[in-house]
N, C-alpha and C positions, 0 to 999 in steps of 0.2 A: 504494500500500500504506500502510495507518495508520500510525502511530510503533508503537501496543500490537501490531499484529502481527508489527513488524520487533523488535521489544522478544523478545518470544517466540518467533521464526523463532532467531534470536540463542540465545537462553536453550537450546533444544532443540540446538543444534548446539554450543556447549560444553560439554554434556551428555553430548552422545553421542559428542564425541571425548576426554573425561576416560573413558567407559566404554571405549572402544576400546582406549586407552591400558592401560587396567588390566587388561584382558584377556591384552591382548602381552605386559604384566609378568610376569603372574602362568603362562601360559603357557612363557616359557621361564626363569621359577625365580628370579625375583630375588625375591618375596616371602620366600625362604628367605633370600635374603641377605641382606634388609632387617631381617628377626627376626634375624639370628644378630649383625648391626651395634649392635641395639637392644639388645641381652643384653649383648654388651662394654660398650656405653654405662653401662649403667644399672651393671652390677658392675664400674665404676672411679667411678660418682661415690658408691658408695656403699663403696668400700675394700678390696671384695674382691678387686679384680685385680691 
């Protein structure tokens, strides 16, 4: 097998387990909790909290 092909077998497969990943996330709900973490974040460094 070439380098460029093992280069791109590679590239595809950490691809597609970042998408897999993000699917489960978002699947059972932690994008909400990642948004609601963000919201605290951002309204203490800006004073509000």
């Amino acid at each position: 097998m070439s380098r460029t092909k093992q280069i791109k077998l590679l590239q595809f497969g950490v691809f597609f387990t970042a998408v897999l990943m993000m699917f489960f996330g978002f699947r059972s709900g932690e994008a909400d909790v990642m948004f609601r973490k963000a919201i605290y974040i951002c309204m203490e460094c800006i004073g509000l909290g």
